[in-house]
LOVEXVO-148819 format. One record per atom (N, C-alpha, C, O): x, y, z; residue in one letter. Coordinates in steps of 0.05 Angstrom, whole numbers, plus 5000, padded with zeros to 4 digits. Each point is the difference from the previous one (the first is absolute). Example, Ala and Ser with C-alpha at 12.3 -4.5 7.8 and 13.67 -1.06 7.14 Angstrom:
BEGIN
526448865156a 498250245000a 501850245000a 502150005013a 497250214973s 501650245001s 498550225014s 501050225004s 
REM end
This chain:
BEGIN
708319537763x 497850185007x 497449854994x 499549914978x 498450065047x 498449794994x 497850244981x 500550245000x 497249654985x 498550224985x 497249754998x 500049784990x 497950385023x 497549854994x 498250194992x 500250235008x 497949684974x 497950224979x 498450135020x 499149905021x 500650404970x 497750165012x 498349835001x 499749814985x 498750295038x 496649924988x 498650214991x 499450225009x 500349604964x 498250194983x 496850005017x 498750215000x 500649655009x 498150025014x 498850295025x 497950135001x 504749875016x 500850265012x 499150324981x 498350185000x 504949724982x 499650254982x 497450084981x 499350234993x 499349534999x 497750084997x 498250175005x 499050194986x 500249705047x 498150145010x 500650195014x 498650115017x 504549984973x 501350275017x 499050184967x 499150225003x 501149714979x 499250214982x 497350034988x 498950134983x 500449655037x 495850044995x 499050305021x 498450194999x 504049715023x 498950185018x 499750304992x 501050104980x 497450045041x 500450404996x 502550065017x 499850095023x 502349854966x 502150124999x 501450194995x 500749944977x 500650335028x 501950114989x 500849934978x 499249784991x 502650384994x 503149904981x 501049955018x 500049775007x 501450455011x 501549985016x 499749765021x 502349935005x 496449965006x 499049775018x 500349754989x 500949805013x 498250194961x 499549864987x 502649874988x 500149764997x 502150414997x 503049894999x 501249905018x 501249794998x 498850375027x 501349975030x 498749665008x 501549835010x 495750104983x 500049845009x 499849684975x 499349785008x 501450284970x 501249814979x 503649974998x 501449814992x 499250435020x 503349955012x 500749745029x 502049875007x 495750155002x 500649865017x 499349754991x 500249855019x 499350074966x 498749764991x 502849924987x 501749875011x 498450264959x 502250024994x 503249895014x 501349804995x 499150385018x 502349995026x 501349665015x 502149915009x 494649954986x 499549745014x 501649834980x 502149905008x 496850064957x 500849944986x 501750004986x 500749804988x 501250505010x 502549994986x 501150195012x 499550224991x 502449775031x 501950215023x 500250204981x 500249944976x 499650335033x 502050254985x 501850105018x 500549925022x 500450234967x 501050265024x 498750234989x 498650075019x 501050074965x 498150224995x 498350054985x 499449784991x 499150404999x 498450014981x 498650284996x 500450155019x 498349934962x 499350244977x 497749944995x 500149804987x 497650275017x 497649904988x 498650314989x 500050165019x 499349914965x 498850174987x 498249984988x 499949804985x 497750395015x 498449974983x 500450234978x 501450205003x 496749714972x 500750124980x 496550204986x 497649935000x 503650264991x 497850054973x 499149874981x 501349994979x 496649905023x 499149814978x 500850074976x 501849844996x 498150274988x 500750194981x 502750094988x 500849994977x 500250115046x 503450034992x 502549875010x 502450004995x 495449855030x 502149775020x 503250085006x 502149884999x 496450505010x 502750115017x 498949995036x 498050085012x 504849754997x 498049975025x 499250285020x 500250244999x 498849585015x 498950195029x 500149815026x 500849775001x 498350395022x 500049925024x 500949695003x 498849794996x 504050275013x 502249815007x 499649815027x 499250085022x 501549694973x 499849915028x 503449855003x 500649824984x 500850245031x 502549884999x 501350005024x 500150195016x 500749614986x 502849885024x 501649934985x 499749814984x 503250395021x 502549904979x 502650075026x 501350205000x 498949615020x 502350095017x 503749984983x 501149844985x 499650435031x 501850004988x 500450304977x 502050114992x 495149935004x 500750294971x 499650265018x 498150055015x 503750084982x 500250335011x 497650084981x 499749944976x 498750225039x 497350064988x 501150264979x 498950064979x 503950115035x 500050134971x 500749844976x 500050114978x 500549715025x 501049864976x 497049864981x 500349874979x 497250175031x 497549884993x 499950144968x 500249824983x 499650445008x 500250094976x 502049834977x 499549944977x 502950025038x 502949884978x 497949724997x 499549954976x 499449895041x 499449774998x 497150074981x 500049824983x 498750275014x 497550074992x 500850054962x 499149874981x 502250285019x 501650104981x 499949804981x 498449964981x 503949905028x 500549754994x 499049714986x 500849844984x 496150225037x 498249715000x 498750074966x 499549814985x 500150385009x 498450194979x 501949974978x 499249954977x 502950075028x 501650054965x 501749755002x 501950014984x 498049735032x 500049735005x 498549824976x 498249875009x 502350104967x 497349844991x 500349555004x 498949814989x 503150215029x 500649815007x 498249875022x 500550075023x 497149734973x 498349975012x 497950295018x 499150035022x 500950124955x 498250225019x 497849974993x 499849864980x 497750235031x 497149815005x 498850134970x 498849834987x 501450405002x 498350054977x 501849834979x 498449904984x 503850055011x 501849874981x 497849575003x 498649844987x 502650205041x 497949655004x 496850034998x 498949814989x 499850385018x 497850024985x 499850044966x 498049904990x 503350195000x 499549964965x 500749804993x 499249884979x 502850015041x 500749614992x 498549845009x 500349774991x 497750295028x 498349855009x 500849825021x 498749805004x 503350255008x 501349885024x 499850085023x 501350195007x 497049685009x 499050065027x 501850055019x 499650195015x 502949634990x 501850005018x 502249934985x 499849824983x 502450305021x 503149934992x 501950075015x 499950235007x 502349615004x 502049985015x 502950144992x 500849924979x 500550225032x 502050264993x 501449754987x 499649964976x 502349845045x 501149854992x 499649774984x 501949874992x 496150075004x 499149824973x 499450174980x 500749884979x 498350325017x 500950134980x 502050014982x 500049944976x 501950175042x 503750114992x 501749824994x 501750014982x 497749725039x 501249744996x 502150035019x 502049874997x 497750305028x 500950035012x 502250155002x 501449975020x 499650234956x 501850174997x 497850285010x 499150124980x 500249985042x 498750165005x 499750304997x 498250165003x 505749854986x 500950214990x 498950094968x 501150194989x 496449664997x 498950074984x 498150155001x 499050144982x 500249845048x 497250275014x 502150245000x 502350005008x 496750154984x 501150335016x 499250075025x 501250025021x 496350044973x 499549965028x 501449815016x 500750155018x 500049664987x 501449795018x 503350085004x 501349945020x 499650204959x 502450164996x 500450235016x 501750045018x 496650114973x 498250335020x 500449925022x 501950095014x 496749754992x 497950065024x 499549815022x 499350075022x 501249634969x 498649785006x 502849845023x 499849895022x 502750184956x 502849845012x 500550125016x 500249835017x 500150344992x 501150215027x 498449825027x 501049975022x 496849964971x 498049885025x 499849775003x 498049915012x 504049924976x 500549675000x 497749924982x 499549765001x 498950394979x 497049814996x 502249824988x 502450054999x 495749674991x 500949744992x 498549934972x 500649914978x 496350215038x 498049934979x 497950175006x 499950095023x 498349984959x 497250114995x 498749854980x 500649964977x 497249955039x 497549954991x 497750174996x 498950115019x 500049904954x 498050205001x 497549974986x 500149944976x 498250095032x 497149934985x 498650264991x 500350225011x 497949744964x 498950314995x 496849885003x 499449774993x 499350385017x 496149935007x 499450244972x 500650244999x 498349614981x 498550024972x 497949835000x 499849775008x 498350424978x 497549804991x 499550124976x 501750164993x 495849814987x 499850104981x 497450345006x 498350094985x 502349965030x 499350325017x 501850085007x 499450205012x 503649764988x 501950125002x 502449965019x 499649795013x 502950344995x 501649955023x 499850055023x 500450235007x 498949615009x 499650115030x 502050025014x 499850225010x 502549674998x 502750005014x 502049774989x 499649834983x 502550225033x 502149824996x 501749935028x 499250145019x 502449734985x 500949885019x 502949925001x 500549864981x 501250175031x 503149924999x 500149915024x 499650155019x 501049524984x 501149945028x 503949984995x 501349924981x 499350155034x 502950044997x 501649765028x 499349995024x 502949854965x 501549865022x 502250094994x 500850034977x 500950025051x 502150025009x 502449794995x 499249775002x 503150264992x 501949835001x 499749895034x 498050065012x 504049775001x 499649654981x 497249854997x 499549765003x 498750454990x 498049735005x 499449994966x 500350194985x 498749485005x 500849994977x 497650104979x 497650015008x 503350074964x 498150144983x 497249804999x 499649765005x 498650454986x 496849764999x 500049844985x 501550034981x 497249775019x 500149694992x 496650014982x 498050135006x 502249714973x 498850034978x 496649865020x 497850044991x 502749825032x 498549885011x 498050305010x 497650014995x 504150245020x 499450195013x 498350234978x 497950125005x 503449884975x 499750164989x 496049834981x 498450144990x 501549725012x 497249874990x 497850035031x 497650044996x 503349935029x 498250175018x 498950205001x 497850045009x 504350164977x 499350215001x 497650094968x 498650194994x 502149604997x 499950124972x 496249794998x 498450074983x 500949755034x 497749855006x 498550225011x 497750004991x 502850255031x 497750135008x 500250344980x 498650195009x 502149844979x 501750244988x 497250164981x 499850234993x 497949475000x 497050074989x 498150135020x 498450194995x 501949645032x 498050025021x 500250275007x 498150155001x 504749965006x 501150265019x 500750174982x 502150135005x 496349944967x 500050124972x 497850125015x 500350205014x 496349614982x 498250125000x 499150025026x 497650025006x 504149975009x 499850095037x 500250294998x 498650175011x 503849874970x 501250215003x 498650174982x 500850244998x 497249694987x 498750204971x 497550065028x 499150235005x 500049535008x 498050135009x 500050125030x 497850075009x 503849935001x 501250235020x 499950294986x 499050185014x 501949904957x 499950254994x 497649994997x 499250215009x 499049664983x 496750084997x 499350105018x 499250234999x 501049615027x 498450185024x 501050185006x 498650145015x 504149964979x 500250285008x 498350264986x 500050245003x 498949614984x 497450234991x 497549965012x 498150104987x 501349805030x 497750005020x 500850035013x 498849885018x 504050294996x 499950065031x 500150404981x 501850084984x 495850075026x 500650195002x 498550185021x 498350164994x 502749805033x 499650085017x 501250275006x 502149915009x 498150314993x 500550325002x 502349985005x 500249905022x 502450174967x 501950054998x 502050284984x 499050104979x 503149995029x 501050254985x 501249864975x 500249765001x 500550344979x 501450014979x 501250114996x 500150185017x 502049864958x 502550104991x 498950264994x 498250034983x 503150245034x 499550275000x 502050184999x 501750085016x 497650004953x 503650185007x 501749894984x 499549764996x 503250384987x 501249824980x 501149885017x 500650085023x 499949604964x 501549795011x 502349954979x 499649914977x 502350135030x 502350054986x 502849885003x 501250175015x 500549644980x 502549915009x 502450064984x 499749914978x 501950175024x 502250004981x 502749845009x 501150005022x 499449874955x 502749775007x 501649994981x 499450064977x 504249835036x 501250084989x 501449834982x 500649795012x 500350204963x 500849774985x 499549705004x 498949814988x 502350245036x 501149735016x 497449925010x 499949755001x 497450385008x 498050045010x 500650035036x 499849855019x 501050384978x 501049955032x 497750305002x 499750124978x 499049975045x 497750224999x 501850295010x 501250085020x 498450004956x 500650275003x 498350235016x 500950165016x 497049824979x 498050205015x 496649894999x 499549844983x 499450215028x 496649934991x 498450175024x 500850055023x 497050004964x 497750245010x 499349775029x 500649775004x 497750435012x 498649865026x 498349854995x 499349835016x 499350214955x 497649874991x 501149684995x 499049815011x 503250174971x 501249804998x 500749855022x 498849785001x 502950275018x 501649875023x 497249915020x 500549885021x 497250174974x 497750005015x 498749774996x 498949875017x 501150054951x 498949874980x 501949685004x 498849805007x 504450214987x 500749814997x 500449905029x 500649765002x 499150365016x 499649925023x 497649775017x 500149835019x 497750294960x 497549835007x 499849764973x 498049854999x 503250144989x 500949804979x 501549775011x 499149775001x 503650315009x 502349855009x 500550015031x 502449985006x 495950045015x 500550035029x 502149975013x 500049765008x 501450324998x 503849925006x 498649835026x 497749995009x 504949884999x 500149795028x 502350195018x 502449994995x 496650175025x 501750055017x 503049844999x 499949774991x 501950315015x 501150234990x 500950144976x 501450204995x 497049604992x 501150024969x 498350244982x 497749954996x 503150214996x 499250354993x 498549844975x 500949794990x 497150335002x 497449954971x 502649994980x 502050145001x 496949634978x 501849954981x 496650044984x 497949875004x 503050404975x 498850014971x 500749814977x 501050084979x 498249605027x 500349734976x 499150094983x 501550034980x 494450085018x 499150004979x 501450224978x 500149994976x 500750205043x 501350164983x 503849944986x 501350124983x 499049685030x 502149904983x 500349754984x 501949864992x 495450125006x 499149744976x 499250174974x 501149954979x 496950275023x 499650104975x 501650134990x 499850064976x 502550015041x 503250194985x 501149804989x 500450014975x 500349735042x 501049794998x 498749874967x 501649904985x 496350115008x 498049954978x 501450184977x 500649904978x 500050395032x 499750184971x 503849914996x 500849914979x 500650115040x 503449874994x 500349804974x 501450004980x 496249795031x 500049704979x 498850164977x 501950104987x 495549975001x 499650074983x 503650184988x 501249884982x 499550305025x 501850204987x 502349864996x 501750094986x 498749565031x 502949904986x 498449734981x 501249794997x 496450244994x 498649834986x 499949785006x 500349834983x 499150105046x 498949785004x 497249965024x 499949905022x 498150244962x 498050115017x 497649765010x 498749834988x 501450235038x 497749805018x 497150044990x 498149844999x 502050454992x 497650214994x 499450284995x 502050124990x 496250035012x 499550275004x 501550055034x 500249845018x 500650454981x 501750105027x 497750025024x 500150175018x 497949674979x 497750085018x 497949855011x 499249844983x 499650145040x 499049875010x 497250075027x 500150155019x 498449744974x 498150005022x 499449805026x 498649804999x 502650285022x 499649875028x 497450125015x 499250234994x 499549625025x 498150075022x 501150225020x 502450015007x 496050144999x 501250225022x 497850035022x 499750205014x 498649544987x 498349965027x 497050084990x 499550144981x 499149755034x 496750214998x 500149864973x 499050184985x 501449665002x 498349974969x 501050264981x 498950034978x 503550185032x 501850194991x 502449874979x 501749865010x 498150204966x 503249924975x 501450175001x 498950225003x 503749774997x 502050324986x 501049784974x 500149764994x 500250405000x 502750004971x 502250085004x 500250244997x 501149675008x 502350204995x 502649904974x 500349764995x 501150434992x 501250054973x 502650085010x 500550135020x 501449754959x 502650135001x 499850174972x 498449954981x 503750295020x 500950074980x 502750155010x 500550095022x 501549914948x 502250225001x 499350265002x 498050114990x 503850005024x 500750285002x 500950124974x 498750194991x 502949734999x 501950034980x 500749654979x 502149904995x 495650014999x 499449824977x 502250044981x 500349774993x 501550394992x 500849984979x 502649985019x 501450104982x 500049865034x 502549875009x 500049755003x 501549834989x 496450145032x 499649705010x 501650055026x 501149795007x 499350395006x 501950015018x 498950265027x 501150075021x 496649994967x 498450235023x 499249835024x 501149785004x 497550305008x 498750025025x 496849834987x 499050044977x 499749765046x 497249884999x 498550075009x 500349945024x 497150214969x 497950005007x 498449925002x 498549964981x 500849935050x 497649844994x 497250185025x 500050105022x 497949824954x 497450155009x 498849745017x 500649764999x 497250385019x 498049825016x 497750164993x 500450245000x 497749704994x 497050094985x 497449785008x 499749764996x 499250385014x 496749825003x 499149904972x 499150154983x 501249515014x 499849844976x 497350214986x 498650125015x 501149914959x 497850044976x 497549815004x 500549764999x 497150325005x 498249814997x 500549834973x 498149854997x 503750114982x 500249774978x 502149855018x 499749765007x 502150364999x 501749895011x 499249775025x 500949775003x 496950415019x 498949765015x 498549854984x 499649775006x 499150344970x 497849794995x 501849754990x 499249775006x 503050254981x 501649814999x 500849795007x 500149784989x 500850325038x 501249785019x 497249925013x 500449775007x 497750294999x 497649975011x 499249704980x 499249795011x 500950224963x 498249904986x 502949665001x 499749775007x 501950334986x 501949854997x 501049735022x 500849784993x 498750355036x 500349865025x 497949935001x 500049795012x 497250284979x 497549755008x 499649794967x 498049864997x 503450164988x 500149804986x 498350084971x 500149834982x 498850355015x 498050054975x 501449934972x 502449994999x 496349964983x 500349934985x 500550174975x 500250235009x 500149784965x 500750234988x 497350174999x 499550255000x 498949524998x 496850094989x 498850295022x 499250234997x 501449575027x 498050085025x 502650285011x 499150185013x 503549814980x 500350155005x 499850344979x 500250235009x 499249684962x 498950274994x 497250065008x 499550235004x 498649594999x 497650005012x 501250215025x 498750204998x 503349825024x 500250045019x 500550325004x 499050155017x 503849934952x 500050294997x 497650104984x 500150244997x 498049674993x 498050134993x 498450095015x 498750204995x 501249685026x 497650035017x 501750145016x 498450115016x 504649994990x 500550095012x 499650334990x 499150205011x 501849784967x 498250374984x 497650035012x 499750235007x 498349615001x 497550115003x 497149864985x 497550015003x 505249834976x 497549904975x 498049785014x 501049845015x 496150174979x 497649755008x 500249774981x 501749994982x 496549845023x 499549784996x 499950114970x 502249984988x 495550134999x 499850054971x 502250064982x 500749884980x 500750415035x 503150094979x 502049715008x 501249944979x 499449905040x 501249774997x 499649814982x 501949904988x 495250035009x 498749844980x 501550034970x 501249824989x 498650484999x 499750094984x 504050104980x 500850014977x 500850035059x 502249974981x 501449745007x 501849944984x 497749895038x 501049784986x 497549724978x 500349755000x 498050384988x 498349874978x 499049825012x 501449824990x 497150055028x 500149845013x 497450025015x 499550245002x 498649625011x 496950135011x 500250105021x 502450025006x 496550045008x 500050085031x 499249845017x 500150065024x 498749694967x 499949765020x 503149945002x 501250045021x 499949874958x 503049985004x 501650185018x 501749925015x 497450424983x 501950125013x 499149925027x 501749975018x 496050004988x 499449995031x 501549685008x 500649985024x 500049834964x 501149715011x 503550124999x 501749885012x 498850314975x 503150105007x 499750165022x 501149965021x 497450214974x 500150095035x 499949885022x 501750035018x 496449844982x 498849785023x 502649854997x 500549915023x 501150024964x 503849805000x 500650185010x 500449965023x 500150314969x 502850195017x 498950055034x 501450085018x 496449874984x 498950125018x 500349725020x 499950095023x 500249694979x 500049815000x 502949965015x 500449945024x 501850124952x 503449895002x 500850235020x 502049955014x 496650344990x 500450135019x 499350025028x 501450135016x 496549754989x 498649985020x 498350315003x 500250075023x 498850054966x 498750214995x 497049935007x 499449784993x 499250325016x 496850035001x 499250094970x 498949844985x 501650395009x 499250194994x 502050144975x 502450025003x 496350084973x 502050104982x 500950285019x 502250084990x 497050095031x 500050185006x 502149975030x 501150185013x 499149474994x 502350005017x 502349924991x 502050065012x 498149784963x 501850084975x 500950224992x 502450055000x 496050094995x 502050214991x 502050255019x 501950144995x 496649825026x 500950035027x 502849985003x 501550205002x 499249554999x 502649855008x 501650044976x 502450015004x 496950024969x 501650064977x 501850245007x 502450034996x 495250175019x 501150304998x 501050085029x 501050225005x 498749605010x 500550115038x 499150145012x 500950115020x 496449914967x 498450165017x 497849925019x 497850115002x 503149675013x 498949845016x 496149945000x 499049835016x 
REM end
């Protein structure tokens, strides 16, 4: 299999550009694709914060889409190269089969889920910076073509910085598009079942994960995000947790939801999952807001202060510091946001265009 390096050059100026997430993967896959053949792939992005993913991008021929939950399941209570386990190791990219040593039957997941579909190998990269997890990545090959090569796996692992902060600053601008849009009205509600297979969910819900996850004709809306944060609270309850059961994705317009798993019946471990969809908390956006444009610890309490309401003087005063200073932190946040104005700042914090 012949294999020549991306150009980082390409992928560069594909993550300088105003891109999508979504765009912005589709067209680093293809780059990708040039350099190290797959047959499928998983790309997710994540909650900075609890790095349970969200809005999926995947080509996996071959998986019965009811079978997407068993595989999801799986990837989560997997700690065998799974992206929050290689993020605390600090390992950008690791190969299923160099891993294991090629006994692959040491993944569960690969046991689960993975052998039924010929995989051979998964390669997977996690996008971390020191602002947090933005996504992760599994390219997966098919039997006979042979597992990735230590050569392949350093391509990937050469742009894995660039298409980090491609990807931190794609979520930024989703807070300057807030152009008039509806929002989450009405409980949004899903219930699922052990296995996470969907038991029932309100109109508000099925409405919601719909404009989240857009099915492809003929293929009926698959609720991912909502079987990553179930998928999230599973790992936590057999103790080997990615994170909190919860997560904040984009829902268009410069719009966040949250959405949360919880048990029905917590003291079995064996009830029914609930998972909520909720219009993110202004801390909650201010969060990911402050986090995807890069602030600093400083500039970002500078950022919730001023988001209370407090001026130049009460800033001065509780972080001890003059008010010429507070004004050169503002003028930075104001700056790393592209903001005019503390008043089109605070704007975009809260979505109120």
């Amino acid at each position: 299999m012949s294999i020549r390096m991306a150009a980082p050059d390409r992928i560069e100026r594909l993550c300088a550009a105003p891109l999508s997430a979504k765009a912005l993967r589709e067209q680093v896959l293809t780059e990708l694709r040039a350099a190290l053949p797959f047959d499928a792939h998983v790309w997710l992005l994540t909650d900075p914060v609890s790095r349970v993913g969200t809005s999926p991008l995947a080509d996996v021929p071959g998986l019965a889409w009811p079978r997407l939950p068993h595989l999801g399941r799986w990837r989560y209570l997997t700690r065998v190269n799974r992206w929050s386990d290689l993020m605390d190791a600090r390992t950008p990219v690791a190969s299923l089969h160099d891993t294991t040593g090629g006994d692959l039957a040491r993944s569960p997941l690969w046991r689960e889920a993975l052998r039924a579909l010929g995989v051979i190998d998964v390669l997977t990269a996690v996008f971390w910076d020191r602002f947090g997890c933005w996504a992760w990545l599994d390219l997966w090959r098919y039997a006979p073509a042979p597992p990735f090569t230590a050569v392949e796996r350093t391509v990937l692992a050469t742009i894995t910085g660039t298409v980090t902060a491609g990807l931190r600053r794609a979520q930024a601008r989703t807070f300057a598009d807030q152009t008039p849009a509806d929002g989450v009205t009405g409980p949004a509600v899903l219930m699922l079942t052990p296995d996470l297979q969907v038991r029932a969910q309100t109109p508000t819900a099925v409405e919601a994960l719909h404009r989240l996850n857009p099915p492809d004709d003929p293929i009926p809306a698959v609720p991912a995000a909502a079987y990553n944060v179930a998928a999230a609270l599973l790992a936590a309850e057999h103790g080997v947790p990615v994170g909190p059961p919860w997560s904040r994705v984009h829902f268009g317009h410069g719009r966040w939801l949250t959405l949360r798993a919880a048990r029905i019946a917590p003291s079995s471990g064996e009830g029914d999952i609930a998972v909520s969809l909720e219009a993110s908390t202004p801390s909650e956006r201010l969060e990911v807001f402050a986090l995807a444009h890069g602030l600093s610890n400083r500039e970002r309490q500078v950022l919730t202060d001023l988001a209370t309401g407090a001026g130049t003087r009460t800033l001065a005063e509780r972080l001890i510091v003059s008010e010429h200073t507070v004004n050169d932190h503002v003028k930075a946040v104001l700056a790393k946001t592209g903001s005019a104005t503390r008043q089109v700042l605070l704007s975009r914090i809260a979505g109120t265009g």
